[in-house]
LUMVO-290527 format. One record per residue: chain; residue number from 1; x, y, z of N, C-alpha, C in turn; residue in one letter. Coordinates in steps of 0.001 Angstrom, whole numbers, always signed. Example, Ala and Ser with C-alpha at 12.3 -4.5 7.8 and 13.67 -1.06 7.14 Angstrom:
% residues 2
A/1/+13190/-5690/+7800/+12300/-4500/+7800/+13200/-3300/+7800/A
A/2/+12850/-2250/+7080/+13670/-1060/+7140/+12900/+30/+7870/S
***
This chain:
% residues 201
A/1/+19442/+5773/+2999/+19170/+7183/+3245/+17668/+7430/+3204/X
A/2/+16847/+8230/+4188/+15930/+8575/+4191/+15987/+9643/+3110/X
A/3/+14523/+10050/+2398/+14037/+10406/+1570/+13117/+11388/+1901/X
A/4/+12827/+12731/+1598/+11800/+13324/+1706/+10465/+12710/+935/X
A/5/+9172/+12415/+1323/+7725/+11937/+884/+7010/+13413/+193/X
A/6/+6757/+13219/-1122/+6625/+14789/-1599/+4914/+14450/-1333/X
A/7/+4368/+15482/-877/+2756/+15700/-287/+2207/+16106/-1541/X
A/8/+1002/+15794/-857/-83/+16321/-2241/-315/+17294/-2583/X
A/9/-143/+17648/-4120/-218/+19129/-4688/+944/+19339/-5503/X
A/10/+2023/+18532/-5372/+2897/+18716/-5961/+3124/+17994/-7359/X
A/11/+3274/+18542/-9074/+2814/+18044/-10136/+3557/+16303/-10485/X
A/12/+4222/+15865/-9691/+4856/+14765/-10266/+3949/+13666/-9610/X
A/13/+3267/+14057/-8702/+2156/+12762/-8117/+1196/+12718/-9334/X
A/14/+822/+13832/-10103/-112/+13391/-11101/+107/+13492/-12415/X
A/15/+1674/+13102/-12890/+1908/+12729/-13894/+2442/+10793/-14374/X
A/16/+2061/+10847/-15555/+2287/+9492/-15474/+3995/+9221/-15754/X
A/17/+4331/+8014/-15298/+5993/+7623/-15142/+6220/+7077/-15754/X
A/18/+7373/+7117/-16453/+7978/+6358/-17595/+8472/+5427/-17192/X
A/19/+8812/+4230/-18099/+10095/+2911/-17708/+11291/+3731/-17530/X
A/20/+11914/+2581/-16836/+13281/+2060/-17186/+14079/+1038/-17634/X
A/21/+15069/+1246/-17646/+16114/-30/-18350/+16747/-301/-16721/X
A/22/+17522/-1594/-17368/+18129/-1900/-16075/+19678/-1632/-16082/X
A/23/+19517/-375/-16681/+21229/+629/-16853/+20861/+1891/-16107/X
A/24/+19297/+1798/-15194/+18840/+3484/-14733/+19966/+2986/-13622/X
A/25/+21160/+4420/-13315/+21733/+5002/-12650/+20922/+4472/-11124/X
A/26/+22176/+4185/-10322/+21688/+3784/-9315/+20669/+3462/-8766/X
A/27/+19801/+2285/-9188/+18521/+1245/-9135/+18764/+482/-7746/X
A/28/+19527/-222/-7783/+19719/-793/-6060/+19960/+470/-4878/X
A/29/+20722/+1125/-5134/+20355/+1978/-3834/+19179/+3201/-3932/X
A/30/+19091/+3096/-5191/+17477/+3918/-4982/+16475/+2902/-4504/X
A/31/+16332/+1877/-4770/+15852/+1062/-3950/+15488/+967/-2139/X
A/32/+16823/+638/-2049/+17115/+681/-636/+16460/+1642/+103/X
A/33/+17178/+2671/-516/+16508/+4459/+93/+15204/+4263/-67/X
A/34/+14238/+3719/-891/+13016/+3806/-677/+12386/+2649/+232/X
A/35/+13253/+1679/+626/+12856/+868/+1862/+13054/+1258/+2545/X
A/36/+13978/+2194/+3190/+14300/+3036/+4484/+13666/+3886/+4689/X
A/37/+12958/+4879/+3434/+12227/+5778/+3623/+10315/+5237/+4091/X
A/38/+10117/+4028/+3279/+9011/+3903/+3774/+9073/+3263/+5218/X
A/39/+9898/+2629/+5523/+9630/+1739/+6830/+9947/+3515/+8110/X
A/40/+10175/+3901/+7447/+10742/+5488/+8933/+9261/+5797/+8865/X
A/41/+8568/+5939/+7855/+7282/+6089/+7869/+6289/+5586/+8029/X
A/42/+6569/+4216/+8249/+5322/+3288/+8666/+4286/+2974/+7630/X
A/43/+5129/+2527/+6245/+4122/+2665/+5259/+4236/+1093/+4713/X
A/44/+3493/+568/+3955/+3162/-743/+3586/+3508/-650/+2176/X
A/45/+4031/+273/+1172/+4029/+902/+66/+4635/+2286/-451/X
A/46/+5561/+2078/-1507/+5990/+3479/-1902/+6355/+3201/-3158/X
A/47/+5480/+4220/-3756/+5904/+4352/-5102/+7290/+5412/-5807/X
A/48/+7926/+5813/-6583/+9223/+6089/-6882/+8433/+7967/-7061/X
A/49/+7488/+8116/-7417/+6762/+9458/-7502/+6661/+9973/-6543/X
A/50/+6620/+8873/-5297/+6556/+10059/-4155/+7444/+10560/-3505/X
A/51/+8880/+10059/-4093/+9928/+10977/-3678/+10592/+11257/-4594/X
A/52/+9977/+11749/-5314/+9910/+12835/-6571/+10493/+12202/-7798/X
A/53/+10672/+10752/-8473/+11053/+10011/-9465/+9912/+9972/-10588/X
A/54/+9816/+10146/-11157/+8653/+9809/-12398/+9241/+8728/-13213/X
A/55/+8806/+7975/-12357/+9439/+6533/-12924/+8796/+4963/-12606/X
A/56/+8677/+4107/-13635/+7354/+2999/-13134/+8500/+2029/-12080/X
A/57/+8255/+2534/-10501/+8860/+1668/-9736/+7858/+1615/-8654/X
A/58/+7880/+1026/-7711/+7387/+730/-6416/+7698/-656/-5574/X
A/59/+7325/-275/-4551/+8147/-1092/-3423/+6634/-1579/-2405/X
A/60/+7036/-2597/-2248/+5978/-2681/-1136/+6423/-4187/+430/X
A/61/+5722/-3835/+1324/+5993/-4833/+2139/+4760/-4664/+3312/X
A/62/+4047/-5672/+2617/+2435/-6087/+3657/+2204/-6311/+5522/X
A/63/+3622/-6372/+5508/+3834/-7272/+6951/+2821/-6222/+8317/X
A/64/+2880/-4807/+7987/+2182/-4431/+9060/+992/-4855/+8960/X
A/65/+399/-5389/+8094/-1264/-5781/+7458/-1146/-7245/+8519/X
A/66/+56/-8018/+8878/-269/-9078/+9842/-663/-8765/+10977/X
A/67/+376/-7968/+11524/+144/-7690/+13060/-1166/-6760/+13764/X
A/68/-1916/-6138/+12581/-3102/-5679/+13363/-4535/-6354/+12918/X
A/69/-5352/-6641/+13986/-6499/-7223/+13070/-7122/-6642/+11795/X
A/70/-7704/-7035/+10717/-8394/-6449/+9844/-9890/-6661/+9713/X
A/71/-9810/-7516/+10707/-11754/-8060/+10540/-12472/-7051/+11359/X
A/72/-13575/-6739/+11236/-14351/-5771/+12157/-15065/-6649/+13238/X
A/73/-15373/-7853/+12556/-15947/-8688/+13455/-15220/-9760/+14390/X
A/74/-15818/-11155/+15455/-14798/-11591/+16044/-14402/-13187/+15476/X
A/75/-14715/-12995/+14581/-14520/-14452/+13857/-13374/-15082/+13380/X
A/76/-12009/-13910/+13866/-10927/-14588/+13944/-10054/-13606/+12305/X
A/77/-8886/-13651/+12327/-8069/-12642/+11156/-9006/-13096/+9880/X
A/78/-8751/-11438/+9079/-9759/-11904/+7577/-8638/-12548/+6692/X
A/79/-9679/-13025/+6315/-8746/-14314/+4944/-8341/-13464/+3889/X
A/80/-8374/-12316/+4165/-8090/-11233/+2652/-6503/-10804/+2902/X
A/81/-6082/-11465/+3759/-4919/-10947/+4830/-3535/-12302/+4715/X
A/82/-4082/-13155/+4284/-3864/-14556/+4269/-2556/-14119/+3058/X
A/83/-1244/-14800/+3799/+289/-14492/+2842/+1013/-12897/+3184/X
A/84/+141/-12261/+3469/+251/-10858/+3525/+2099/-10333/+4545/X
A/85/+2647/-11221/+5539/+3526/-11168/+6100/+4297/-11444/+5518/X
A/86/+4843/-12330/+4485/+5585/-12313/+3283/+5667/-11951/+2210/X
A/87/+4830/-10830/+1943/+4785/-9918/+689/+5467/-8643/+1061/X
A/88/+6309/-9066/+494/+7626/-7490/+364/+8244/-7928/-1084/X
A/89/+7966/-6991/-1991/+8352/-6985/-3440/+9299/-5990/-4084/X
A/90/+9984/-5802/-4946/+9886/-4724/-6128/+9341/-5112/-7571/X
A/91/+8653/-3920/-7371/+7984/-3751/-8872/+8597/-2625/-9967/X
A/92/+9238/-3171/-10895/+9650/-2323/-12001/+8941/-2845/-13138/X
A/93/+8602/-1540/-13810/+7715/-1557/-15079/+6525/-2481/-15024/X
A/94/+5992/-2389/-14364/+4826/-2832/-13641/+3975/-3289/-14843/X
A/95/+3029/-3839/-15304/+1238/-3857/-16101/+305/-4426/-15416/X
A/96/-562/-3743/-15167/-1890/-4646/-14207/-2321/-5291/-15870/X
A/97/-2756/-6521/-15933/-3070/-7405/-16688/-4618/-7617/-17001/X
A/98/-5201/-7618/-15499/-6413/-8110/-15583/-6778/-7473/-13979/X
A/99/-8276/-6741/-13470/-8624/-7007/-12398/-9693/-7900/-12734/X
A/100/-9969/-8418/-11556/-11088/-9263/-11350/-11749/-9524/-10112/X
A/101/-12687/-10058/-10002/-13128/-10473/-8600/-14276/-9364/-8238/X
A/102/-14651/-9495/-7302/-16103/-8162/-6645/-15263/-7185/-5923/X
A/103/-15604/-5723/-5915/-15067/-4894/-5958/-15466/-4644/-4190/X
A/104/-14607/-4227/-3180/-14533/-3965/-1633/-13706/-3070/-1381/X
A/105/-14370/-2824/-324/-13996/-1053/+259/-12913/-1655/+1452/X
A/106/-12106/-155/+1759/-10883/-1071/+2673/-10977/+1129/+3113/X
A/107/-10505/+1319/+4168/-9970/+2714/+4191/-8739/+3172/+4227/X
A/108/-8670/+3462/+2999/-7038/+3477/+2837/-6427/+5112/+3130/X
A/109/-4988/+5122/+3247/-4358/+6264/+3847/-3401/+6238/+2778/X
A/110/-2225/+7108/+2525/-1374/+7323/+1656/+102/+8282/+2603/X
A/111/+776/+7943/+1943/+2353/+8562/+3057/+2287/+10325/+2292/X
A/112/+1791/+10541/+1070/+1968/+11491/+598/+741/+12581/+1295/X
A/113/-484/+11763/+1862/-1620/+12213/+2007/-1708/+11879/+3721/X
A/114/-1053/+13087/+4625/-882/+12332/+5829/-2507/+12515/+6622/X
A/115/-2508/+11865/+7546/-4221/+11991/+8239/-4961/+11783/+7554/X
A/116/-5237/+11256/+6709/-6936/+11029/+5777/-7142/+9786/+5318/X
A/117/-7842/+9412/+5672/-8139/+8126/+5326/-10021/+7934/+4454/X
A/118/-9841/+7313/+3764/-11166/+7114/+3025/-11210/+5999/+2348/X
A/119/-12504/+5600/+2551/-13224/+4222/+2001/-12489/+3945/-20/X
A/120/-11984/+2965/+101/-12100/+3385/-1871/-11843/+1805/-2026/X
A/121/-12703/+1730/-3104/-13312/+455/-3794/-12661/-504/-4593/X
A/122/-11904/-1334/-4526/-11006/-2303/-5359/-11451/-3542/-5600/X
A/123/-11294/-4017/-6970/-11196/-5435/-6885/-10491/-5977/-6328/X
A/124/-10891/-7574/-6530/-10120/-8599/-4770/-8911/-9158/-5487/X
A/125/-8381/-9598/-6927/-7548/-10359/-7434/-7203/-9103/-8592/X
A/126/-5455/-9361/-9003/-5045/-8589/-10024/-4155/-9538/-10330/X
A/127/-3730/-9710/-11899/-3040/-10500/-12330/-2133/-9473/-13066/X
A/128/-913/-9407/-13006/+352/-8495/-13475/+1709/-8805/-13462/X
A/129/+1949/-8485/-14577/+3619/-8848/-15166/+4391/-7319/-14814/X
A/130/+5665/-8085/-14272/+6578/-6535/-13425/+8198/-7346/-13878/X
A/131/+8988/-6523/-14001/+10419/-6676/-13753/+10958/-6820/-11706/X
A/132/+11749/-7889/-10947/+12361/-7724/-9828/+13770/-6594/-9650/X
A/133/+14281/-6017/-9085/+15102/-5256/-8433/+16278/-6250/-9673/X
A/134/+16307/-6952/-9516/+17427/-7941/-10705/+16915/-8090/-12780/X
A/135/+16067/-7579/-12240/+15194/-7252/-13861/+14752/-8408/-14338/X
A/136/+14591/-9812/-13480/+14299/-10373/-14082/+12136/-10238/-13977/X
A/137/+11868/-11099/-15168/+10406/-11133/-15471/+9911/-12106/-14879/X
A/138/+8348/-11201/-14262/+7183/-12021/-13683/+6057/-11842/-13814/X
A/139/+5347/-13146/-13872/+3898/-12647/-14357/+3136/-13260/-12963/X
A/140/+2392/-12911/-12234/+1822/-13235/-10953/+494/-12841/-10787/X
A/141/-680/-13684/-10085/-1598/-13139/-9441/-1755/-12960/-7598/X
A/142/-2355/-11852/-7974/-2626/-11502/-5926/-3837/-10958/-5858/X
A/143/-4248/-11422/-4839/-5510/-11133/-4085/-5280/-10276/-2277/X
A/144/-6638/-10265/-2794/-6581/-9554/-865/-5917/-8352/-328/X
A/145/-5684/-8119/+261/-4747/-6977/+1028/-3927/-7155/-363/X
A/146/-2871/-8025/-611/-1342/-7399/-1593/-2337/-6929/-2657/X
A/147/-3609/-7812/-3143/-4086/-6636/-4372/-4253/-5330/-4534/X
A/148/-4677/-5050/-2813/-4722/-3467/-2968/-3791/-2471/-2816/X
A/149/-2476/-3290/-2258/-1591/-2823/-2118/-439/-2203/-3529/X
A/150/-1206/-3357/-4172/-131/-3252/-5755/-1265/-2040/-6322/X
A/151/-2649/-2374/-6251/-3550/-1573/-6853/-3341/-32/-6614/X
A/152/-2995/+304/-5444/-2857/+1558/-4977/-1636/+2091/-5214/X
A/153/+18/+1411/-5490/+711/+1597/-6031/+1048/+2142/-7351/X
A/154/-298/+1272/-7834/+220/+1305/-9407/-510/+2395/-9650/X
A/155/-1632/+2887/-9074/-2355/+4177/-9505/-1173/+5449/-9044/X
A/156/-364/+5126/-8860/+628/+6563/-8398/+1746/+6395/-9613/X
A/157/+2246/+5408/-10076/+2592/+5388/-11249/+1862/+6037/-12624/X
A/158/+729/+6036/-12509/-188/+6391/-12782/-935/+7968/-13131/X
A/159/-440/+8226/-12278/-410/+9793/-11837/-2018/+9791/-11012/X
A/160/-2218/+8642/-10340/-3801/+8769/-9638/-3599/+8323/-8337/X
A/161/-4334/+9296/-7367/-3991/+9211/-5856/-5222/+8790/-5503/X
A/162/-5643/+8114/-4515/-6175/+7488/-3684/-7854/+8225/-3853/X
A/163/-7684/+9881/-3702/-8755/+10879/-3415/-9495/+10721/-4833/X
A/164/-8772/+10279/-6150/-9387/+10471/-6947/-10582/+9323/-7573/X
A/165/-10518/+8538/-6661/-11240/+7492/-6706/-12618/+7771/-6269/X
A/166/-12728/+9065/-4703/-14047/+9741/-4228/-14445/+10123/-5039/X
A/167/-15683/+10269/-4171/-17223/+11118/-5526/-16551/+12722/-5015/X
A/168/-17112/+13233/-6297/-16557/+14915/-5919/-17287/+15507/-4982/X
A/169/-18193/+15184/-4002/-18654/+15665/-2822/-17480/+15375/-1611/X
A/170/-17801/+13772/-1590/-16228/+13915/-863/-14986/+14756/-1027/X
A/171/-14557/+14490/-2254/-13495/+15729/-2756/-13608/+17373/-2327/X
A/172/-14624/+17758/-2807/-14907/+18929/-1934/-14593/+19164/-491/X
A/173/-15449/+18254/+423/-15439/+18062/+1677/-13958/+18281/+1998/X
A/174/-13205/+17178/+1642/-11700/+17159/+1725/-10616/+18666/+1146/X
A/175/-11227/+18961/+477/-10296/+20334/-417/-9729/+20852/+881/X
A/176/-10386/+21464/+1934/-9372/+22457/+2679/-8213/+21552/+3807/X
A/177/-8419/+20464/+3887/-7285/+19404/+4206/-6734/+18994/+3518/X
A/178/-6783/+18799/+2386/-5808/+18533/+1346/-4927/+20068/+719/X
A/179/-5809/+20977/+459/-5235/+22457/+784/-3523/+22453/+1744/X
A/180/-4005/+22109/+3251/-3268/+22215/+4317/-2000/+21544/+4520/X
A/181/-2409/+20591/+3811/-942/+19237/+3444/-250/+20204/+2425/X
A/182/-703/+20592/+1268/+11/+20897/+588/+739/+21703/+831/X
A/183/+329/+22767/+1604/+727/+24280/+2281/+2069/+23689/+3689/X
A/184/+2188/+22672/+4179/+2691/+21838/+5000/+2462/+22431/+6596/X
A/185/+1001/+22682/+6244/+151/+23157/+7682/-207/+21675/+8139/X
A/186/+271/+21134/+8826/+155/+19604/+9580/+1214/+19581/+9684/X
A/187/+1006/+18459/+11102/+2204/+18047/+11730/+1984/+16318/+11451/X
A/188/+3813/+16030/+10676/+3536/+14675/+10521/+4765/+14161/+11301/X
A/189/+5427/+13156/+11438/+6647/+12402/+12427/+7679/+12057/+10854/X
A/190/+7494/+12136/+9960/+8567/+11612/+8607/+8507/+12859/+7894/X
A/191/+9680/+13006/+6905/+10280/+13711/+6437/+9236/+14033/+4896/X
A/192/+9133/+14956/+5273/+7926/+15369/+3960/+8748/+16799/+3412/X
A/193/+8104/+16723/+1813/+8746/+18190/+896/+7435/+18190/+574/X
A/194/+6886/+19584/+574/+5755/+20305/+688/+5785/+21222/-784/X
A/195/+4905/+20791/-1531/+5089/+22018/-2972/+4337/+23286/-2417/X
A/196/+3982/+23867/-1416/+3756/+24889/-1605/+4597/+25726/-547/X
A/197/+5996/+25187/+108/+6956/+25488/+393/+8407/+25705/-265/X
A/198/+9254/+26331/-80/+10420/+26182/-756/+11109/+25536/-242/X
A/199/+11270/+24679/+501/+11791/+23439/+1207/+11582/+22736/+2364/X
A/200/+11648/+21160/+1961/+10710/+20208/+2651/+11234/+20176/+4089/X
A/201/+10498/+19707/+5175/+10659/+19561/+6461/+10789/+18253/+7016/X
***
């Protein structure tokens, strides 16, 4: 089942999410629903907050990160990209462990945050222990694209979106588009719930 994507402005994107056990009430097909909901949307990532769960889950699957180039230059696909077509995970009860590595800009977008895209700064490697969709335990490192992918995940668990990473000039700049999302003045193609509507579209 598709899922409404709750937009920005609404208080559960910026609260932080609790665990679960692996007795939370329908876990596999909340699951599912959130693979159906992100792939209708064309997203590489979804955390359980953005369709309105306050709960440490997220989902991810890198594969669109294969099919388009990522290098600016012509020297052939970036190596930051390298595995990236076989990274489709679940993450329950997530801990980033360790970042590491030199910190690089990528312009990232968000399903909750439609049209905006902005530069934001991550380390290249994260090392983190998560529960699978089966609860069992893992402790793993990733680099590259999946780092930022888990990185940007886990900040929505988090209760931290993408924007909050800008300098508050940017932020400013952005206020009356981020305003407009919230208000659900934009036109997006996926199923969005708008907090400053009484029901999502």
């Amino acid at each position: 089942m598709i899922l409404p994507i709750v937009a920005y402005g609404d208080p559960v994107l910026k609260k932080e999410a609790e665990e679960i056990s692996d007795e939370y009430p329908g876990l596999k097909q909340l699951i599912a629903d959130m693979y159906e909901t992100m792939y209708s949307a064309s997203g590489v990532g979804l955390a359980a907050p953005q369709i309105g769960k306050a709960i440490r889950l997220f989902i991810v699957d890198g594969s669109p990160f294969a099919d388009d180039p990522t290098d600016d230059d012509d020297e052939g696909p970036d190596p930051r990209a390298a595995g990236i077509e076989s990274f489709k995970k679940v993450f329950i009860n997530p801990v980033i462990e360790e970042e590491s590595g030199d910190e690089w800009g990528f312009h990232e977008g968000c399903l909750s945050i439609p049209k905006i895209r902005e530069e934001v700064f991550r380390k290249e490697k994260v090392f983190i222990s998560y529960y699978d969709e089966d609860f069992n335990f893992h402790e793993e490192t990733f680099d590259g694209y999946a780092a930022r992918i888990i990185q940007h995940e886990y900040d929505h668990i988090d209760g931290i979106l993408f924007t909050d990473h800008l300098s508050p000039l940017k932020r400013r700049l952005l206020q009356k588009r981020l305003q407009n999302i919230s208000k659900g003045d934009i036109s997006v193609d996926y199923k969005m719930k708008f907090p400053a509507l009484k029901k999502g579209r």
